[in-house]
C-alpha positions in Angstrom: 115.3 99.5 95.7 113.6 100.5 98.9 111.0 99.4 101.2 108.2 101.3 101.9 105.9 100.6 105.2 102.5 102.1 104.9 100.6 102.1 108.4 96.4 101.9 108.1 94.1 104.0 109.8 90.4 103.9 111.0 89.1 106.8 111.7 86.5 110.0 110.3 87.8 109.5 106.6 87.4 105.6 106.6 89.9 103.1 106.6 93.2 105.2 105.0 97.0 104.6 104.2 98.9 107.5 106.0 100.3 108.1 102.8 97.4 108.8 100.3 99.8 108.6 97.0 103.1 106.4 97.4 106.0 106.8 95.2 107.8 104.1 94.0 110.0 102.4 91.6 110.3 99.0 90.0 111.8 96.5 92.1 110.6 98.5 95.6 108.7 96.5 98.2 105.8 97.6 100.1 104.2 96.4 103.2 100.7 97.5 105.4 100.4 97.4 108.8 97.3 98.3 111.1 97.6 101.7 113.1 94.2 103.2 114.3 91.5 100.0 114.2 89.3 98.3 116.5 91.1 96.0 118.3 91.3 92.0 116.7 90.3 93.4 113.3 91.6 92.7 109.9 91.9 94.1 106.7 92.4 94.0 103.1 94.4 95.3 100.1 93.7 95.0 96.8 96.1 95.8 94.1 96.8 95.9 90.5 97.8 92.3 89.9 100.0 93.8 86.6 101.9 96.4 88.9 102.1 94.5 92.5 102.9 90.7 93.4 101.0 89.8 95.1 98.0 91.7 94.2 95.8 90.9 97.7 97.8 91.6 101.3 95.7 89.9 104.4 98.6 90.8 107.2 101.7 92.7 107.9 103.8 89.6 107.7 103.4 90.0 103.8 105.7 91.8 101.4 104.3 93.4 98.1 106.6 93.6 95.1 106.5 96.5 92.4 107.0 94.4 89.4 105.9 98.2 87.0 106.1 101.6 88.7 103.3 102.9 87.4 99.9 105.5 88.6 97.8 103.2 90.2 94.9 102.8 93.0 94.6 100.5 95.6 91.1 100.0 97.4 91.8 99.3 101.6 89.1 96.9 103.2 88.3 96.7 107.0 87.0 93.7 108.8 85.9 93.1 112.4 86.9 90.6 114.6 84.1 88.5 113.0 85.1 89.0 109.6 82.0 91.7 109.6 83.3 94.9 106.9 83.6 98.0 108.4 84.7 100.2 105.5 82.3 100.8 102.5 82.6 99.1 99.2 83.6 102.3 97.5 85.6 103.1 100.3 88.9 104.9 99.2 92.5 103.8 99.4 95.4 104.8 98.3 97.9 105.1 95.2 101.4 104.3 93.5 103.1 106.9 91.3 106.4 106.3 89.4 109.2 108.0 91.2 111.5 107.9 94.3 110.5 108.5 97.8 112.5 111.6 97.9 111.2 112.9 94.7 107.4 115.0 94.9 107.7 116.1 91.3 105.5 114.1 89.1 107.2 112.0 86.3 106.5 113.8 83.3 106.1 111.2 79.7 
């Protein structure tokens, strides 16, 4: 099982994972942290509650387990320090993909 960090970035494309498609298996962990934001904002994840427990990160102090490796997107919210959004409501994310980190075939079914 292996942990992945993913590192969140503000900047011409929106609000961004540096990894725009993350490979992982069942039983990996994930966590977000904030790179490029204004400074004393916050953000959102929101995953698919049937893949990913829990399904809503807040903060880098929480750990998000892959309970089903599976092709999935994940919509990335911005906040300001007021709790104002900053990113769109379509704004785009990223995604989950079965395989291993070392591994840029796609699974094939």
């Amino acid at each position: 099982m292996a942990h992945h960090t993913l590192t969140l970035n503000w900047g011409g494309g929106g609000f961004q994972p540096d990894t725009d498609v993350l490979p992982v298996e069942t039983g990996d962990t994930i966590s977000f942290q904030l790179g490029i934001a204004p400074p004393n904002s916050t953000f959102l994840i929101v995953m698919d509650p049937r893949c990913f427990s829990p399904a809503e990160v807040r903060d880098s102090n929480t750990t998000v387990t892959v309970v089903e490796a599976d092709s999935t997107q994940y919509s990335c919210h911005l906040f300001d320090e007021f709790g104002n959004p900053l990113s769109g409501e379509d704004q785009a994310g990223g995604g989950t993909r079965p395989g291993r980190s070392d591994d840029d075939s796609p699974d094939v079914s």
